[in-house]
N, C-alpha and C positions, 0 to 999 in steps of 0.2 A: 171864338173868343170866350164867349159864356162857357165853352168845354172843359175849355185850359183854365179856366176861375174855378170852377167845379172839382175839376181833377186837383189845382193846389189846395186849394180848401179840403179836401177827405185827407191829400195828401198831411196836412199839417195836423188836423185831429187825428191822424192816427198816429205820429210822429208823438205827440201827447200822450195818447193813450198809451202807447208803448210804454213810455217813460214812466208814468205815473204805476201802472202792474210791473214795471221792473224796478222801479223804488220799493211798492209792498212787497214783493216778493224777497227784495235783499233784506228791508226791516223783517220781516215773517221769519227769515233765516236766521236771526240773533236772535240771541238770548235776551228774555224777557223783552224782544220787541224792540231792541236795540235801548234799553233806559237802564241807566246805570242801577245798581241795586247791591246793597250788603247782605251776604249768606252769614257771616260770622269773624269773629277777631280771635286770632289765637297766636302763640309765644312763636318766637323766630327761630327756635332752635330745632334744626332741624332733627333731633331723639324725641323732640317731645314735640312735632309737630300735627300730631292728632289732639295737641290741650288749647281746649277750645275755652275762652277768660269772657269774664264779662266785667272786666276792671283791672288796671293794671297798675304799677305804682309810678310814682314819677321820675321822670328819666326813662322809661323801660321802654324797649322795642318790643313792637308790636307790628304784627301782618295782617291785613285787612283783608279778605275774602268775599269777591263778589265780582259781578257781572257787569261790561261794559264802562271800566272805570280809568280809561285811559285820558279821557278827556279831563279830571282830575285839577283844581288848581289851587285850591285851598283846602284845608284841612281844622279842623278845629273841637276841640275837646273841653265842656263847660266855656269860659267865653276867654279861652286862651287858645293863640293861632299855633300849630306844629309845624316844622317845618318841610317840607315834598323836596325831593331830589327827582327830577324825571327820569333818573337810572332808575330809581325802585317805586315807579308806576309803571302797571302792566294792565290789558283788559281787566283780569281777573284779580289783580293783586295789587296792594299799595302797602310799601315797607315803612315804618318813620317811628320817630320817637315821641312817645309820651313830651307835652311840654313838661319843664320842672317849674316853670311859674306858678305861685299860688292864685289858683284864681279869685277873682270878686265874685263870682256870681255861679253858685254851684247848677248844676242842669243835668247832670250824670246821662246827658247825650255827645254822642261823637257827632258832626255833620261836615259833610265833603260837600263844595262847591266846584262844581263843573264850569267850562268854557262858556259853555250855552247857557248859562245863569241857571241851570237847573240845580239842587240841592238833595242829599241823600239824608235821612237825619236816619239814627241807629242807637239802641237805648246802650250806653258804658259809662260804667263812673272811673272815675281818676281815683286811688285809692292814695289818700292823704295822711299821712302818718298824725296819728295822735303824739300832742305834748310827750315827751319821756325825759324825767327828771333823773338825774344820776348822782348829784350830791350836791352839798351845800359847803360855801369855803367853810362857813363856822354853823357847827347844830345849835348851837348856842347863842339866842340872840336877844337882845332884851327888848321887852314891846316899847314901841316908838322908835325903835332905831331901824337900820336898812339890813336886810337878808340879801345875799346871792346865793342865788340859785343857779348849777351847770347843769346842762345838758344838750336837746336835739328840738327842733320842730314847734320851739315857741314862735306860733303866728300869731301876730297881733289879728284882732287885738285878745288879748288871754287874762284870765283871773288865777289868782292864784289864793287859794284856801285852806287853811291850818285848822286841825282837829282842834274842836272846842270842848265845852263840856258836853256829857252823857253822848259823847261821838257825833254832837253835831258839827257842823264846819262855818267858818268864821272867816271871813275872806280879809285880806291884806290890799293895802294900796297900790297898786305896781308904778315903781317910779318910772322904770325903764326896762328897754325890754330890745333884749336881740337875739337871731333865731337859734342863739345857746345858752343866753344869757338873760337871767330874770334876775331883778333888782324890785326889792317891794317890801312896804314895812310891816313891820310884825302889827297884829293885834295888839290891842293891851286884854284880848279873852283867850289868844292860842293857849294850848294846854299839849304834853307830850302827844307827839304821835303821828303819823306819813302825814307829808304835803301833797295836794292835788290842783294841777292846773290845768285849767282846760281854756280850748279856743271854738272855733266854729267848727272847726275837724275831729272832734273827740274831747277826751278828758284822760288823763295820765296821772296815774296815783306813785307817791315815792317807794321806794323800797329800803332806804333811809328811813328815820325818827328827827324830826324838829324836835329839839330839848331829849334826846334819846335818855331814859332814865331807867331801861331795862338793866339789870343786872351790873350796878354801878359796885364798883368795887374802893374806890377811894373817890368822895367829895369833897373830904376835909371839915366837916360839918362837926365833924368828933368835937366833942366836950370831956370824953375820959379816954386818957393816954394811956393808960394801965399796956405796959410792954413794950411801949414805943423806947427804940434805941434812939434813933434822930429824929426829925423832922417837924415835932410838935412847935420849934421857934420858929419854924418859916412858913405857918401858916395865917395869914392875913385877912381884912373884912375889905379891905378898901385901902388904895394908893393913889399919890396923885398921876403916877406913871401909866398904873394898872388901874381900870376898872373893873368889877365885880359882871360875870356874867350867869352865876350861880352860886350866890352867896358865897361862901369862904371859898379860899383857893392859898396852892402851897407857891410860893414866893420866895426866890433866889438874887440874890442880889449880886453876884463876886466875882472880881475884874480875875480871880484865879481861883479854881478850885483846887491848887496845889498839886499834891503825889495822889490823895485820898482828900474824896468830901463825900459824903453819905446826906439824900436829901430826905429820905423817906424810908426808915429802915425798923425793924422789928419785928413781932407779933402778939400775943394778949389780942387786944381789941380791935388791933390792924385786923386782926382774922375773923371776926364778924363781920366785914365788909366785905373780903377777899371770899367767903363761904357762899357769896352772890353766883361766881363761877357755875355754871349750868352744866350736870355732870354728862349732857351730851357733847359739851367742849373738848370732854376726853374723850368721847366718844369717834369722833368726828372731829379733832381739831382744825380740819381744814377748812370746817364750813361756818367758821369764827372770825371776829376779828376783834382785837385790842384797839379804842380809840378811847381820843382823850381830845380836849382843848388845849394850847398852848397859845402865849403869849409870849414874844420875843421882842424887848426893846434893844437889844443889839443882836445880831447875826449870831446864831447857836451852833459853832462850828466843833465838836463832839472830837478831839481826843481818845476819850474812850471811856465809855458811859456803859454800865453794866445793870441790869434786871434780873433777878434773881427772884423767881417761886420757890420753894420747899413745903413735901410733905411729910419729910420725915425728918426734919429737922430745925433747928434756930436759921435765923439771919448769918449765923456762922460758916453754912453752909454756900456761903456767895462766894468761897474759897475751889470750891467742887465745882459747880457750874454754874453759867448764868447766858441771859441773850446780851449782846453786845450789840449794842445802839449805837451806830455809825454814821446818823443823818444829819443832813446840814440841812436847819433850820432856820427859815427868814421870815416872819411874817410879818416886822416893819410895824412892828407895837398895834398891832390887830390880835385879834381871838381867831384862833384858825383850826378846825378836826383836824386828826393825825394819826391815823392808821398803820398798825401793823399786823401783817397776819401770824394769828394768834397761834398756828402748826410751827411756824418759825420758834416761838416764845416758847412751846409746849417741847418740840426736839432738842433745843437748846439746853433744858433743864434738865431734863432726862438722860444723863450724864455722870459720868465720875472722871477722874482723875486721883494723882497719888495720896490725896489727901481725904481721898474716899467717896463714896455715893450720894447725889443728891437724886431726889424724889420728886416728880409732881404729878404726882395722881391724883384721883379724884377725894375728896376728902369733907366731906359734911359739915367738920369744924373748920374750916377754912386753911390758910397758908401764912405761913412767913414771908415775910418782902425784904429787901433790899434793893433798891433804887439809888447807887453810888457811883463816882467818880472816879477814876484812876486815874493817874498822871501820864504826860506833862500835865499844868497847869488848864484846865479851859477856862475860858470869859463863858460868866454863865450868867447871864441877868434875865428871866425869864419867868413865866408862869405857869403851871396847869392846872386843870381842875378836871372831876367827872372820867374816871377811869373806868372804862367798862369794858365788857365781852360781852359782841352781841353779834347775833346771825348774819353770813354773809348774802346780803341782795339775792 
C-alpha cells in the first residue's frame, strides 16, 4: 500500500513538473515572453506602409505594430476611447481609427487594455488642428458691437484677439462660439489688422484684415469733388436705416434706378484714391481681390449694374468696357464684406468694342470710375463704403 502512495505521489509531481517546463517552454517560444508590446504606429496605406507616425490627425486610420496583441479590448488615445473591430485585431497588428472627439485631457499616449487587465501605454499624440479663421461676415465692425467670425476648429473654450496699437493684441469678449462659428465683441482699442484665435490646440492667425484699410480706394471721406460726374449727393454721415461703420458711406435710396442711374462716376479726385491700386494688381491680377461693405435694406437684385476702370480715358469710356455686376444681394440691413475677384474686374476692362479702346493699366495717377445702372429699372436701396484691392489669403 505505502508503494502504491509512493508510486502516485512521484506520479502526480511529475505530472506537474511536466506541465509547469511545458508552459515555460511555450511562453520562452513567444515573443517577448508572451506580453503584449508596441514596435511602432504607422499609416494604413499599403504604398506608404514603411511611414512610421508618431501622431496622427483625427479621424485617421492607423495600424498598430506589435507583439502579442490579440487579446486587445480597449483602446484609448489621450482620455478618448477608439473603437476595436476583432476583424482588425491580429497578434501582431491592431487596425482602428483615431477618435475625432476633442479630448479634456491631453496625455499624447496611446494605451491598449487587454483581457487579462494588463495595459500597453506607447508615447503618440492626436494631432488637433489649430483655430483657422477664414473670413469675417462684415471687416467692419464698430467697437461694442458683435463680430462673426467663419471658419474651422474653434474649440472651446477659445480667445479671440484683434491687433491693437504698436502690434500688440487686445482680446474681444466671445459671446458664443461653435466649432465654425465665432461670435465676440470688438474692443473699443482694436486697430486694423489679422484676427488671432486660439484654444488649447494652438493659435490661428487670419489671413484677412479686421477694419482692412490697405489700399482703399473709395471711403467717401472726400471733402473736394473736383471731377466727380455723379455721386457726391449720395454720400451720407449717418441714417436712421443705416449706420455708419466707417465714417461716411455712399447711399442709395430708389425704388428704380430707371434705363441709367450713375452712383459713383468721374475722375479729378476720384483718382487720388483709385492711385491706392498696387501696381502688382496688374501684375498679378489673380492674386487680388476687390472688397467692399455693403448694406442692403431691401434685396439687391441687379438688372444690370456696370464698373468701369480707365487708364486712358474719362468715365466716357463705360461705353467701351466695363465688369458687369450680376449679384444678388441680401444682407437684411446688416453691413456685410463682398468680394470680387479683382482678374474678373482687370479682363473685363481691358477691352474695346465699336466705340473704341478702353485701358486699365497700371497708372501712378490713378483711374476714372464709373459705378452705373442700366436698365430695366432696379430697386436699389443700399449702402457701401471702403473700396479696396487687397492680396488674396
Amino acid at each position: 500500500m505505502k508503494n502504491q502512495l509512493k508510486y502516485f505521489l512521484f506520479l502526480v509531481i511529475a505530472l506537474v513538473m511536466t506541465g509547469t517546463f511545458t508552459s515555460c517552454s511555450e511562453d520562452d517560444d513567444l515573443p517577448n515572453g508572451g506580453k503584449p508590446m508596441i514596435s511602432y504606429v504607422r499609416v494604413t496605406r499599403p504604398a506608404a506602409s514603411d511611414s512610421l507616425i508618431v501622431l496622427a490627425g483625427q479621424g485617421q486610420m492607423i495600424a498598430i505594430i506589435g507583439e502579442n496583441l490579440q487579446g486587445a479590448r480597449e483602446l484609448w488615445m489621450n482620455d478618448r476611447q477608439a473603437a476595436l473591430q476583432s476583424t482588425f485585431i491580429t497578434n501582431t497588428s491592431i487596425i482602428a481609427r483615431v477618435p475625432s472627439d476633442i479630448p479634456s485631457e491631453i496625455t499624447n499616449k496611446l494605451r491598449i487594455v487587454f483581457a487579462n487587465g494588463e495595459e500597453v501605454i506607447h508615447d503618440f499624440a492626436v494631432d488637433i488642428s489649430d483655430p483657422m479663421p477664414t473670413y469675417m461676415e462684415s471687416e467692419y465692425v464698430n467697437a461694442g458691437e458683435i463680430a462673426t467670425i467663419r471658419g474651422n476648429f474653434f474649440y472651446e473654450p477659445v480667445q479671440v484677439f484683434f491687433t491693437g496699437a504698436n502690434d500688440t493684441k487686445v482680446e474681444g469678449e466671445v459671446v458664443d462660439v461653435l466649432p465654425n462659428v465665432i461670435q465676440v465683441r470688438v474692443p473699443a482699442d482694436a486697430q486694423p489688422g489679422p484676427i488671432t484665435i486660439k484654444s488649447k490646440f494652438g493659435e490661428g492667425e487670419s489671413s484677412f484684415w479686421f477694419r482692412d484699410n490697405r489700399n482703399i480706394i473709395a471711403d467717401y471721406e472726400d471733402t473736394d469733388y473736383d471731377g466727380w460726374w455723379h455721386g457726391k449727393d449720395f454720400i451720407k454721415s449717418s441714417e436712421d436705416k443705416i449706420q455708419p461703420i466707417s465714417g461716411k458711406y455712399l447711399r442709395i435710396d430708389k425704388e428704380s434706378t430707371g434705363s441709367w442711374f450713375e452712383a459713383w462716376v468721374g475722375e479729378g479726385t476720384i483718382k487720388t484714391k483709385t492711385k491706392n491700386i498696387p501696381q502688382d494688381a496688374f501684375v498679378n491680377p489673380g492674386n487680388y481681390t476687390l472688397k467692399f461693405e455693403m448694406n442692403t435694406v431691401a434685396p439687391l437684385s441687379y438688372n444690370g449694374v456696370q464698373l468701369m476702370f480707365s487708364s486712358n480715358g474719362g468715365p466716357g469710356n463705360r461705353e467701351r468696357a466695363f465688369y458687369p455686376w450680376a449679384a444678388n444681394v441680401d444682407t437684411k440691413n446688416k453691413w456685410q464684406t463682398v468680394s470680387i475677384p479683382f482678374k474678373e474686374i482687370y479682363d473685363a476692362n481691358n477691352k474695346s468694342n465699336d466705340k473704341g479702346v478702353n485701358e486699365f493699366k497700371y497708372n501712378p495717377d490713378g483711374y476714372a470710375v464709373s459705378f452705373h445702372f442700366v436698365g430695366p429699372g432696379t430697386k436699389a436701396q443700399f449702402a457701401m463704403d471702403n473700396l479696396r484691392v487687397v492680396p488674396n489669403p
